[in-house]
N, C-alpha and C positions, 0 to 999 in steps of 0.2 A: 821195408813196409809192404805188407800185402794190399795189393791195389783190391781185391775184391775179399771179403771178409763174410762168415756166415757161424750164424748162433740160433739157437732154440727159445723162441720166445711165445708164450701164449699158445701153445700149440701148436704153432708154424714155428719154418725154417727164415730165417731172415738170411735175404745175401744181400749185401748193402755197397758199392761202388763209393771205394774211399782212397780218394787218392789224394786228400790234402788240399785239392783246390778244386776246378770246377768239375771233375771225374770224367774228363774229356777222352775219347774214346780215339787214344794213339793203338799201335798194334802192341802193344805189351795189357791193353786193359781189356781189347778185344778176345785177346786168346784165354787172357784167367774169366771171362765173361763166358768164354764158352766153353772151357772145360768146369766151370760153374756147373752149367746147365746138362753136362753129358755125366757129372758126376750124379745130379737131382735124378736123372730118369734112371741112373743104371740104382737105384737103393731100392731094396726091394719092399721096404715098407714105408711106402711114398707118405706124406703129408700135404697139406699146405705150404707154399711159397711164396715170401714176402717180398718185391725186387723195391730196393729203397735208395737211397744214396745218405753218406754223411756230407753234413756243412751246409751248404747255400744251396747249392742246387743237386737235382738229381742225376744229370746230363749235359752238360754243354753243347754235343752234340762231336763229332771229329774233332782231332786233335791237328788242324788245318796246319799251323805251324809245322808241323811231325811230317805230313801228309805232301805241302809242297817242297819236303827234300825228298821226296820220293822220283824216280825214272818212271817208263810204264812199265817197267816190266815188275818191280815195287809195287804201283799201284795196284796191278791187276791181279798180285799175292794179297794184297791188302783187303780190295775189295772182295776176293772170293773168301777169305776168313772172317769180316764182316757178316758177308752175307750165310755163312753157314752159322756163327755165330746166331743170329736172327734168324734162324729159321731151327736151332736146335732149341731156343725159348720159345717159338711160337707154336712149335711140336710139344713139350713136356708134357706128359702125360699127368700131369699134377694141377691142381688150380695152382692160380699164380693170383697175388693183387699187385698190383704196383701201388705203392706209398709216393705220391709225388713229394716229395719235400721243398723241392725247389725250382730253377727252372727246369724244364726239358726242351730244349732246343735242339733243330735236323736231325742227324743221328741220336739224337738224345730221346728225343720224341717218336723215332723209328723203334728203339728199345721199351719203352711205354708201352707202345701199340701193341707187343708181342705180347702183353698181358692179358687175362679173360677178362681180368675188370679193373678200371684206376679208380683212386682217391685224391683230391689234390690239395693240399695245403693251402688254408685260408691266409689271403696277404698280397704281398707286390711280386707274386711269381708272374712268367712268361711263360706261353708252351706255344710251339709251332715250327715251321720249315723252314726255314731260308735259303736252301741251296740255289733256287732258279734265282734270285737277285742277284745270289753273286755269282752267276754264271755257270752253274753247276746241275748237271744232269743228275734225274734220280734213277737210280736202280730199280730194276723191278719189282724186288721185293715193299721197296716203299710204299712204289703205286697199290699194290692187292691188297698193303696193310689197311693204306689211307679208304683206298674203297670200301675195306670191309666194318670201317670203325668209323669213321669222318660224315658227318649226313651230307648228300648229297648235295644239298644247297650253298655248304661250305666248303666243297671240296678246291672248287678254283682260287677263292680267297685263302683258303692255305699254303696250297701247293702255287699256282701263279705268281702270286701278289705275295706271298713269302710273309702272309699278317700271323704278329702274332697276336696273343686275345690271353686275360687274366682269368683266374682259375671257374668265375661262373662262366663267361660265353666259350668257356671250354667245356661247360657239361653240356648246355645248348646247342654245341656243333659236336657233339657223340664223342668227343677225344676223353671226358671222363665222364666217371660216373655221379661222385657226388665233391662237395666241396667239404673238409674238417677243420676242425682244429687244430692247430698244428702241434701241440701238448696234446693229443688226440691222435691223432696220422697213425704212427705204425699200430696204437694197443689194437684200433680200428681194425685196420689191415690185417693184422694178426687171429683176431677172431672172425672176422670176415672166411681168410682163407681156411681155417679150423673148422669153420661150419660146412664149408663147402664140400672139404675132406672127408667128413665125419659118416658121410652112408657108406655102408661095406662093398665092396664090391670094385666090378673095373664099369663102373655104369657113365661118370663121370669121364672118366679117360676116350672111354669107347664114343661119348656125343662128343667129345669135344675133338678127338680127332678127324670124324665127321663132319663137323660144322664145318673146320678150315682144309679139310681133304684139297676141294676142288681150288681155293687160292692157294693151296700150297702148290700144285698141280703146277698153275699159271706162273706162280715163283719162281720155279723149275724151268719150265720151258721159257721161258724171259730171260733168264740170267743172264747168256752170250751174249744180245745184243745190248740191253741191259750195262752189263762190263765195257763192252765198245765205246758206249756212247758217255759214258763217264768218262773214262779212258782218255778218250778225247777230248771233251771240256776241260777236264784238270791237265793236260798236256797242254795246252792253248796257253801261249805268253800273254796275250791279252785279258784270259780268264784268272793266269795267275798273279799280275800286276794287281787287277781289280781287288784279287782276295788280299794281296799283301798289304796294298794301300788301305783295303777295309780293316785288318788286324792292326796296323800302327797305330789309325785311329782311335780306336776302341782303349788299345795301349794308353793313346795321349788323354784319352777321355778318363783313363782309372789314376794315371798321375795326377790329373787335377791342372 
């Protein structure tokens, strides 16, 4: 089964995160994520791109399970293909929308941000962080995302306090753009990025690698400490018991 899948819809390109369950971002989903995205920029007659997921949610966020069989020396391959991964979609020279479908959650929600613009599914969806509850450092990248998208006022309630918020006080705090229909989401998406595409030219390409130049910039020079400081949390027995103990949970809470 291809964990990441892409088709021609409405004029844009759909790549869709389908892995059968909650499209949780292990290193097998990360790497087709991003040769996703190095395959979109190197086409020479670029379109619109639609980033959606099938099923329930969009993103679960890491595939924590996957994550603590990892060593650090595991980790810190994992995180630097993460992080190139998210910064080859926040690069594409192409509009992008994200289709939320479902929830986006931490790394789920870090892959969201990489978009120009989100839509998010009307209903009992979740979007937001949770790595600092359970103990977990963010990467750099996160940080310039959340800055550059997150309105100020909401930044600490996201990022701190790990809240998450249902799909309106997610346009209210800048993470989307509008709320749809969910029989609505991708046709949306789809013309949305089509219209975006549609002036000739590299006029688009050229402001938008502008706009994020200077936090890519910051991306970059972050990373190493950035990696260290993750590295660390998720090496911590203490920070791993807290995550293991929070997955059983979760587990005991879906068996009923």
């Amino acid at each position: 089964m291809d964990l990441v899948t892409r088709e021609t819809r409405g004029g844009a390109t759909v790549v869709r995160l389908a892995d059968g369950k909650a499209n949780t971002l292990g290193r097998a989903m990360v790497e087709a994520l991003a040769a996703a995205a190095h395959d979109l920029a190197r086409e020479p007659r670029g379109g619109g791109v639609v980033l959606t997921g099938a099923g329930r949610a969009f993103s679960a966020g890491l595939d924590l399970g996957e994550v603590l069989g990892f060593d650090r020396s595991a980790l810190r391959s994992f995180l630097d293909l993460f992080e190139d991964m998210t910064l080859a979609w926040y690069g594409l020279p192409r509009p992008v929308v994200a289709a939320l479908n479902g929830h986006a959650i931490a790394g789920g929600a870090v892959l969201a941000l990489t978009a120009d613009f989100r839509l998010a599914a009307a209903g009992e969806l979740k979007f937001g962080f949770t790595e600092v509850p359970l103990g977990i450092s963010l990467p750099q990248v996160v940080y310039e995302l959340v800055k550059g998208q997150i309105n100020p006022g909401a930044v600490n309630r996201w990022l701190l306090q790990g809240e998450t918020v249902g799909p309106a006080e997610a346009v209210a705090a800048g993470f989307a753009d509008r709320v749809v229909a969910p029989e609505a989401l991708e046709a949306e998406a789809c013309a949305w990025a089509a219209r975006l595409a549609a002036p000739p030219g590299p006029a688009y390409a050229v402001t938008k690698a502008t706009l994020r130049a200077e936090a890519r910039r910051r991306m970059e020079a972050g990373r190493a400490a950035g990696c260290d400081a993750f590295i660390e949390a998720l090496g911590a027995a203490d920070v791993r018991a807290h995550i293991a103990a929070t997955l059983e949970a979760l587990r005991a809470k879906k068996r009923g």
